[in-house]
C-alpha positions, 0 to 999 in steps of 0.5 A: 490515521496516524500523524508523520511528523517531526517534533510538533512539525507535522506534514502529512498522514499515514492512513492503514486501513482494516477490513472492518471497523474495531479498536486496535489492540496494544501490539496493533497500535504500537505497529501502527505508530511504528509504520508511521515513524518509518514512513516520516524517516523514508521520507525524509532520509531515503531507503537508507534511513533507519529507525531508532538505530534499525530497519525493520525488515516486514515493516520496511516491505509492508511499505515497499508492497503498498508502493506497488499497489498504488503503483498499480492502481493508476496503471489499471486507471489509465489502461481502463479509462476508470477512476483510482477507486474504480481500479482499486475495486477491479483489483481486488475483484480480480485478485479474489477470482483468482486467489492471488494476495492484492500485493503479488497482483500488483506487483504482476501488473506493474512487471507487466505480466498481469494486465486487467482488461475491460472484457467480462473475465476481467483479465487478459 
C-alpha cells in the first residue's frame, strides 16, 4: 500500500497487488510511488494533471484500466446478485477460460458486449 498525500496530508491509500508475495525491486518500487503520485494528482487536478511537469502515458492507462475493472466488478455484482469478491473471482475465472487479459474483459463488460451469466459456462 502506497500513501496518497499532500505533504504530511495524507488522504487515502493506493494499494497494487501481485500474484505472489515478494519484495519489490528498485524499478518496481520507483513505479509503485510513481503510480501513487499520479493517483494523488488525478485525484486532485483531474485527467488534465500532470506529473512533475509530464504524464506518463502506460502509467496513466494502467489507472484508466483499473478504473474499468472495478467498473466491472460491480456491474458483474449487481447482474449476479453476488459479492464484489465474488464478481471479482467470476472475472477472472472467465478471463482464464477464455484466454482474454482481465482488463479487455472488463472493458468487453462495461461496453456491454460481454456479460457474465449465472449458468454452468459462465457466459453468455
Amino acid at each position: 500500500m502506497f500513501p496518497l498525500q499532500i505533504g504530511a496530508a495524507r488522504f487515502g491509500l493506493l494499494t497494487l497487488f501481485s500474484d505472489k508475495s515478494r519484495a519489490l525491486t528498485r524499478n518496481e518500487l520507483d513505479r509503485c510511488l510513481a503510480f501513487a503520485e499520479l493517483a494523488t494528482e488525478l485525484l486532485i487536478d483531474g485527467p488534465g494533471g500532470n506529473v512533475n511537469g509530464h504524464l506518463d502515458p502506460d502509467l496513466l492507462n494502467a489507472l484508466e484500466l483499473r478504473t474499468e475493472v472495478y467498473q466491472a466488478q460491480g456491474m458483474v455484482m449487481i447482474q449476479l446478485d453476488i459479492t464484489l469478491n465474488a464478481a471479482l473471482a467470476r472475472m477472472r475465472a472467465h478471463a482464464f477460460s477464455t484466454g482474454v487479459d482481465l482488463g479487455q474483459l472488463s472493458t468487453d463488460i462495461v461496453a456491454g458486449r460481454t456479460q457474465l451469466t449465472n449458468d454452468e459456462d459462465g457466459a453468455s
